[in-house]
Structure formats: structure tokens, C-alpha cells
N, C-alpha and C positions, 0 to 999 in steps of 0.2 A: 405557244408551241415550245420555247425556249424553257420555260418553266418545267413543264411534261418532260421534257428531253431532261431536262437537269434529274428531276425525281426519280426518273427512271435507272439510275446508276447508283441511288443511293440504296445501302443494304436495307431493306425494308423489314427483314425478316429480324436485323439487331432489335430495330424498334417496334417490332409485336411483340417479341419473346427476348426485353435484357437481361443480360449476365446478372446472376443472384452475386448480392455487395454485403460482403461481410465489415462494418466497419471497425476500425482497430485502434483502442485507446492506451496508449504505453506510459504503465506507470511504472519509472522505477524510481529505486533509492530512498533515504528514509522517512520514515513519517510524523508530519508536525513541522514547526519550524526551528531551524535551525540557527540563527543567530542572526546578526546582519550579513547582507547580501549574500546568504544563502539559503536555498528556497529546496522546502521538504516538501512530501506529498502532504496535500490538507484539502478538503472540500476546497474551502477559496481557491486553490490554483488548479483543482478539477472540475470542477464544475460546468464551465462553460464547453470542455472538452468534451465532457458526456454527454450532456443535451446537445450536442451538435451530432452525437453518434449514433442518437433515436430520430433525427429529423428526416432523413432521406424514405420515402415510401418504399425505395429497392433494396432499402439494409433488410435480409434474412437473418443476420445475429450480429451479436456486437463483442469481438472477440476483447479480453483483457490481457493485454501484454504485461506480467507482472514480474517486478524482480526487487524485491524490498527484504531489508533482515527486520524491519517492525520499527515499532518507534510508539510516538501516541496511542493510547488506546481512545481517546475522544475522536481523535480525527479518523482511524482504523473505524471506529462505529459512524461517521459521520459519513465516510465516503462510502462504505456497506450499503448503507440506507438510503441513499442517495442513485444507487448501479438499482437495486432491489424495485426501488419506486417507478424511477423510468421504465424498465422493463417492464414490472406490471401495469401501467399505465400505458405503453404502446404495443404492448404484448410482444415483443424480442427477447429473445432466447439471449441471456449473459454467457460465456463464456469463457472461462479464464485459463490464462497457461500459464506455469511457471517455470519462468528461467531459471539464473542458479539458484534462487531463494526465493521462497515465499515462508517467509518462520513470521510467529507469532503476530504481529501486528496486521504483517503482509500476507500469511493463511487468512489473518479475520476477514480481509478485503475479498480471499480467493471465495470464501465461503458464501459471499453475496451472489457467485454465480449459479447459475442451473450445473452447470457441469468443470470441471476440474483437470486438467491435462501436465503431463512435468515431462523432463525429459529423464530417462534413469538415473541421474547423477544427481537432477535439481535437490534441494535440501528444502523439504518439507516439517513443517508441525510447529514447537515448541510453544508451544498451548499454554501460557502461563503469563505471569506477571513477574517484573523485576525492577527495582528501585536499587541504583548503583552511583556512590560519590565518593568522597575523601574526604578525610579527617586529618585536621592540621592543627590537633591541640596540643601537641610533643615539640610540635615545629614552630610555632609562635611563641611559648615558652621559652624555647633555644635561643632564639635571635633577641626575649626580651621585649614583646609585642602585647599588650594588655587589652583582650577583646569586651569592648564594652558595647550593650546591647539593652535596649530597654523600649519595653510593648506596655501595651494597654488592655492585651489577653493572654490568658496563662499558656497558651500554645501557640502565642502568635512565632515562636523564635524558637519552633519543634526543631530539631534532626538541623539545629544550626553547624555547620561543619567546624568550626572552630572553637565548640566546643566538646564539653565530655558527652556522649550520646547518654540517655535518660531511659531507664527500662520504659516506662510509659508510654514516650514518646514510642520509640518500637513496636508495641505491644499496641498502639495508635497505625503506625502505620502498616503489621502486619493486619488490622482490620481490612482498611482500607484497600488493601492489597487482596484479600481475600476476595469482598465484594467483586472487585473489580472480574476478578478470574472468576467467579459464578458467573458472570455477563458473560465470559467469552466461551464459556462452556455450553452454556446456554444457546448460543449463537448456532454454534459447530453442532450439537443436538439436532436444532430447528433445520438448520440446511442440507446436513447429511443424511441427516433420521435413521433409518435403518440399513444404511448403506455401509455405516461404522461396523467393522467386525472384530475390532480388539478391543481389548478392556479397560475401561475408561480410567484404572488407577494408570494404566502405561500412555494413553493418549494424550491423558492432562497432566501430567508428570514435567511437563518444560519439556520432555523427551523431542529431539526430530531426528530426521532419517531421512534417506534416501526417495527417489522419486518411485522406484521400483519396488522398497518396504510400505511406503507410504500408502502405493496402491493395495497392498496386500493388505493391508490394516484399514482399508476404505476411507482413505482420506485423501484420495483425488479419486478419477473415473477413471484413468488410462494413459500411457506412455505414447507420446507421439509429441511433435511439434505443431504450431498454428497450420502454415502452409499444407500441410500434410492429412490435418485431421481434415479441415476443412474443404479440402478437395475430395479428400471421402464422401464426404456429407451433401456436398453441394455439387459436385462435378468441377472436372479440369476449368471448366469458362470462368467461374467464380471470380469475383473481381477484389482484391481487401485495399478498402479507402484509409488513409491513414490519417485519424484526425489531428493535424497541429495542432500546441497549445496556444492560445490566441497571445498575439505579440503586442511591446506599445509600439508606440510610432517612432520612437527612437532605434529600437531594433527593427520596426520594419526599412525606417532610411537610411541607418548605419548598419545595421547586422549587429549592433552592442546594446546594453543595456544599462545603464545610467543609477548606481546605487544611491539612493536617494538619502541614506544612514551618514554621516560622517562619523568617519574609523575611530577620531579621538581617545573616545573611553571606552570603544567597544572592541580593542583590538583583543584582549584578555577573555571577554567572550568570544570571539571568534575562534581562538585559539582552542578551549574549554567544549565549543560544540562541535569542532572539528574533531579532537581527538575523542570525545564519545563515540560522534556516528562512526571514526575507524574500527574503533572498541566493537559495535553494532556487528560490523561486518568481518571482523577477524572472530567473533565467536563463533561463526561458521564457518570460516577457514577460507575465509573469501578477499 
């Protein structure tokens, strides 16, 4: 009787008819890795975040919280393929929105979803490829510095920075560079298709813009935020689960995280990937 009396207070009607759960995976910041003990977007550190985001039977879509200036183009194709496979393998609808930025690495990630959302200001596109270093052959000279360097292949010691750059070398790496940007043109084709309505000399031009131009040129669906679209779609009850990236056990008992690198020799690159990825985000003005 105690049992009956209990059941009878409990809302019956949540558990016939649950709130539809949009689950919510946030990627931001840049892509690939970034040097020691600092951690880029990459398939390995998303992974387990996404498959935990098709697991629930009550997720209706799986929204992508995205806010990247780009970075890798492996890991940009890696984690693409990755959103694209789950979804059609559990049949949930992807979702992406972009914060202040989705450019070029972080569009190829947008372009995995069914559908595309920015705010007016988000900065969208830059559809292109870019190889960016420095040259310190005037500067070693100066102080008296003699770089010696010796391979076992004629191209093993290309686009070496310390020395005089080689037309060939160039003319190697504008290959390569090329290539590359036919894959991501390719990409933006396959996922947009006929939803593109500007001309693909201005699309793939490196060119981005506005959230608001962007839509006009059919490179997202529509101005709104997560909360907002989604209540449209689903109604006010709608639930969005926020998946954690899964933690060690050190940050789960301390709240910190234990970098496993010692700094020694690698302070030089810390330094060097830091101010890239700043480089990243101030060509957007971010």
C-alpha cells in the first residue's frame, strides 16, 4: 500500500512523454596541438565527448557549440568525419552554432553539420589554406651564428627558417597547399550543395564575413542562438545536456591537471605556439 501511495505522487505523465534532450558538445579554440601542456581541438581530445553525445535514446540532436579561428587541417577533417559518422550511424541530426568564430578550420568542422546557425557578428568563412613562419637568415648572420644542417634527402631541410628560402621549395609547398584547399572546397560543396549562392571565386578566396553576410551567401542556415533555435524546434520543455570532456583522476580529486611534459627544452616552444595561436585569433580581430 505504501508503495501505491508513493507512486501515486510521482509525475507519471514526465515518464510517458520526456522532455526531448538536445545534447551539447563545446568545442572551442584552436585546432591540433599546440605545444606542451597546451591542448588544441583534435579528434583524441574529442572523441569520447561525441560518442557520449549519440548515446542517450532521448537526444533529438546534438547541438555543436563551436568557436575556433582554425588550425590543422588533418584534425579539422578528422573531427568532420568523426560528427558526420555518428550521426549517420545513430541517425541525429548535427547542429552547429557559431560563436565569435568559425573561420577556416573551424567552418570545415561547421560544415559536418546538417545545419549551421551564427550570431550577426559571428565571423564566418575563410575557406583557404595558409603556411605562416619567420626567417632569421639576416639575423644569424648579425650576431655571427653559422647554421649547419645536413639530410639524407634533397628536401628533407625544405622552408628551413634559417636559411635563404629556395623557389622550389615554394613552388613545393604552394603544391601542397593547393591540394589541401581542393579537399576543403570539396568538403563545403558536399555539405552545402546547393544552398551556396555566391560565387565560388569570392567563397574560396580566404574571404570571411559577418554571420549576417555569411547567411546571404549560404554559408550557414540562419541567425539565432543555441537556446533560442532550439526551443523553436523542440518547444519550451526541451532539455540541452552538456557533455563534459572526460577528466583524469587527478583533476577529478584535485580540480588540476598534472602536465606530464617537463618545461626544460620546451619553454621556446611554448612560447612559439602560444604566440601563433594569438596570431590565429587576432586575424579576426578577436
Amino acid at each position: 500500500m505504501k508503495i501505491k501511495k508513493f507512486l501515486s505522487y510521482l509525475p507519471v505523465e514526465r515518464f510517458q512523454n520526456p522532455p526531448p534532450v538536445v545534447a551539447v558538445v563545446r568545442m572551442s579554440g584552436i585546432i591540433g596541438e599546440l605545444g606542451p601542456g597546451r591542448k588544441g581541438l583534435s579528434l583524441h581530445s574529442l572523441a569520447k565527448s561525441m560518442e557520449s553525445a549519440f548515446k542517450d535514446d532521448d537526444v533529438k540532436a546534438v547541438a555543436i557549440a563551436l568557436n575556433s579561428p582554425g588550425g590543422s587541417p588533418v584534425q579539422s577533417d578528422l573531427i568532420a568525419a568523426q560528427l558526420k559518422a555518428l550521426s549517420k550511424e545513430k541517425e541525429i541530426p548535427v547542429i552547429a552554432f557559431a560563436e565569435d568564430v568559425a573561420a577556416s578550420g573551424g567552418y570545415w568542422i561547421a560544415c559536418a553539420a546538417d545545419e549551421i546557425y551564427a550570431s550577426p557578428s559571428s565571423i564566418i568563412g575563410s575557406i583557404g589554406v595558409i603556411s605562416a613562419g619567420f626567417g632569421a637568415t639576416e639575423l644569424i648572420e648579425k650576431i655571427g651564428l653559422e647554421r649547419r644542417v645536413h639530410t639524407s634527402g634533397t628536401r628533407k631541410g625544405m622552408l628551413d627558417p634559417f636559411l635563404p628560402e629556395q623557389p622550389d621549395h615554394i613552388k613545393r609547398l604552394k603544391h601542397l597547399q593547393k591540394e589541401i584547399h581542393e579537399e576543403f572546397k570539396d568538403h563545403v560543396r558536399q555539405s552545402r550543395g546547393d544552398r551556396l549562392t555566391g560565387e565560388e571565386k569570392d567563397l574560396f578566396s580566404g574571404e570571411f564575413w559577418t554571420g549576417k553576410h555569411a547567411l546571404e551567401l549560404g554559408l550557414i542556415d540562419g541567425i539565432g542562438g543555441m537556446h533560442q533555435i532550439m526551443k523553436e524546434r523542440f518547444g519550451e520543455k526541451v532539455k540541452f545536456k552538456e557533455i563534459e570532456p572526460p577528466k583524469s583522476w587527478i583533476q577529478r580529486r584535485f580540480g588540476m591537471e598534472l602536465n606530464s611534459r617537463l618545461p626544460g627544452g620546451n619553454i621556446a616552444d611554448g612560447l612559439m605556439a602560444s604566440i601563433e595561436e594569438r596570431q590565429l585569433w587576432n586575424r579576426y580581430g578577436l
